[in-house]
N, C-alpha and C positions, 0 to 999 in steps of 0.2 A: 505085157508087164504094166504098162502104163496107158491108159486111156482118157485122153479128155474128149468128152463131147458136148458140141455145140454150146460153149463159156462165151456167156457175156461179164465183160466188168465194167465198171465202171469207175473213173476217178470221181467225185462226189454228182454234177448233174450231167458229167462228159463222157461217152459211150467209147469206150479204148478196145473192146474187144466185140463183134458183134458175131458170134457162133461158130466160135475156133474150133475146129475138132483135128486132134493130134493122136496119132497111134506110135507107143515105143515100145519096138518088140526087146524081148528079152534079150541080150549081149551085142544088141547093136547099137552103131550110134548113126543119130537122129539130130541134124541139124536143121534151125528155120534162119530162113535169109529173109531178108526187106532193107527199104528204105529206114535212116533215124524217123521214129511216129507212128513206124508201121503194127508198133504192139508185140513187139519181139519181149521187152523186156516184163511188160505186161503179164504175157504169157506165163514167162519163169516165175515171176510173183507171184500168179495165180496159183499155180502148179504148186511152190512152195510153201501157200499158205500164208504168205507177207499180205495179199490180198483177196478175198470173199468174192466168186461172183453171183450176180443177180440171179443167172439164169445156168443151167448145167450143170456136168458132176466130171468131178476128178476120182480116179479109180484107178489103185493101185494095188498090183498083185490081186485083183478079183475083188477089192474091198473098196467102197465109197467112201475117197475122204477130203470130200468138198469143205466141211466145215471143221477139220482138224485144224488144227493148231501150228507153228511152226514147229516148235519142238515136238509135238508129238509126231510130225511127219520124220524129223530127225530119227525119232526111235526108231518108227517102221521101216527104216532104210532108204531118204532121201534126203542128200546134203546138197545146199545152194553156193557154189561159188560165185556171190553176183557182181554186177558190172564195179568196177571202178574198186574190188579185189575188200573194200570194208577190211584189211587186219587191224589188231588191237596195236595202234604204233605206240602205245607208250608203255608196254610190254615185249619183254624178250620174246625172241623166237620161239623159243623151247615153250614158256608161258603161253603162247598162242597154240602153239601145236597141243597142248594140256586143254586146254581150254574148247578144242573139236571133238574130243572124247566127253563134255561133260553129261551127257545122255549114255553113258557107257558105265555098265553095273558088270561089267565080266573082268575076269583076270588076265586079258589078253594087253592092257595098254599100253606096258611099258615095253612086251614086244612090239608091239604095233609103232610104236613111235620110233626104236631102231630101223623098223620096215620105210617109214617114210624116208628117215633120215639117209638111209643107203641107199635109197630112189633119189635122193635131192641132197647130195654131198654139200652142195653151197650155205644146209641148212645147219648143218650137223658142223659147220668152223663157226657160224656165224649163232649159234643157239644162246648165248649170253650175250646178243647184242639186240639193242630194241630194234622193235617190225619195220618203226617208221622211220628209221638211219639206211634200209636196207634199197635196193634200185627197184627201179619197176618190173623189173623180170625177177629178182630176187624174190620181192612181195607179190609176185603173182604164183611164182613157187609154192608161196608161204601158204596161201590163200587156197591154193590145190590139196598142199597138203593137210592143213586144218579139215578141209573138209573128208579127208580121206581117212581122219583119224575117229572118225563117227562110225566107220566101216559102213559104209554105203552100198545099194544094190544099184542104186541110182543116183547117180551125180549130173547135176545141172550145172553148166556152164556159159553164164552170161559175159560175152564179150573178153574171153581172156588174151587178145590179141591185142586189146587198145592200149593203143601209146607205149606200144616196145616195138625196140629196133626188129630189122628183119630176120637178122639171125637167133636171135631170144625166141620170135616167133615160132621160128623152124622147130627149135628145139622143145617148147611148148605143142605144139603140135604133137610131134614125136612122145611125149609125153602120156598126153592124152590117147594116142591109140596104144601105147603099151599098158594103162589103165585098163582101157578097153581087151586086150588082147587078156587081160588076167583075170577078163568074168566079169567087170563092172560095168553095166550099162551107157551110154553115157546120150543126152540129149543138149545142144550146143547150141547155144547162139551167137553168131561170128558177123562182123563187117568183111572178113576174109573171107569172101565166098568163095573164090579158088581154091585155097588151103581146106574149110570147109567140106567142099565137096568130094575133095581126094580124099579125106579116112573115112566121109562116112557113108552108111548104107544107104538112107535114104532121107531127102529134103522134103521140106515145102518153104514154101514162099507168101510172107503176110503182105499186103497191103490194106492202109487204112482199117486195120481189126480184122482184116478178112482173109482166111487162104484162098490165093487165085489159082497155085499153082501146089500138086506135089510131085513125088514119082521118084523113083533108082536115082539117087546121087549122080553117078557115072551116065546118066541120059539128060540130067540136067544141066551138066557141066558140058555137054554138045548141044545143047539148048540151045537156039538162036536167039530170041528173047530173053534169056537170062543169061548168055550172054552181053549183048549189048546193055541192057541194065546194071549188071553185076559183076559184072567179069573184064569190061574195062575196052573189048572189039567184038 
């Protein structure tokens, strides 16, 4: 579904990615793990079209679109949940959830926003209240489900683990493979590599711009080396 090969980017004369090449198969998910630097977030940038690279080509569903746009990647069926969750805080819920659709020309949204809504009950008491009054698992809720109202084939997930309690976490987790379990792709990038590796099919591992390491989720999580790196023994 998803191919990038060998992306370099760059932040203006600083080399953030030096010849990523990432494969997302169609209804799996696909998590990269690294150190903070290692170009995880880079990656999703790249991918999303927030940033251009130098060298390589993004390709999705058979089609190259290195040099699309953010929004037009929206159209083609790719939504970015990115790190640190960006909702509209000074807008209502329900306004934010309106606002993940606006690439959306079909008659389906206002079913579609009951869909979310009865995926994420917390959203549906709280939809007349602004984004940014809401907790960090609330607005990370929020931030999932915005991008879910673009109807995506592919949803990117930069860091939705950061800075929520454990149980928010769990339940975010749970979230994201029930996503997954209903047809939507999904490619993750987590500090939770343990969490991480148990929903999905297959990793790789950045370091400094570079994949050092990929392979089966579940052979990585018995990984000695990524172990002791990532995993905490």
């Amino acid at each position: 579904m998803l191919n990038v090969r060998n992306i370099h980017t760059y932040y203006g004369n600083i080399q953030a990615l030096k010849g990523v090449t990432i494969e997302v198969p169609k209804g799996s998910i696909v998590t990269i793990l690294g150190a903070n630097g290692a170009g995880k977030t880079t990656t999703m940038k790249t991918i999303a079209g927030v940033l251009k690279p130098k060298q390589g080509t993004v390709e999705f569903l058979n089609k190259d679109m290195t040099l699309y746009r953010p929004d037009q990647l929206v159209e083609e069926g790719i939504a970015l949940v990115p790190e640190g969750r960006a909702i509209l805080s000074g807008m209502t819920v329900l306004e934010n959830l309106e606002m993940g659709a606006y690439t959306r020309k079909d008659g389906e949204v206002s079913k579609d926003l009951e869909k979310v809504m009865d995926r994420f009950p917390i959203l549906r008491e709280r939809k007349s209240q602004l984004g940014g009054t809401l907790s960090g698992g609330q607005q990370q809720m929020l931030a999932i489900a915005r991008a879910l109202m673009s109807k995506p084939k592919l949803l990117l997930l930069d860091e939705p683990s950061m800075g929520l309690a454990p149980l928010i976490v769990q339940d975010i987790f749970e979230i994201v493979k029930e996503i997954n379990n209903e047809g939507t792709t999904v490619l993750l990038v987590e500090q939770n590599a343990r969490q991480a590796l148990k929903i999905a099919d297959y990793a790789y591992v950045l370091e400094i711009g570079k994949v050092v390491k990929e392979g089966p989720a579940i052979e990585l999580l018995e990984d000695t080396s990524i172990k002791e790196a990532y995993l905490g023994h």
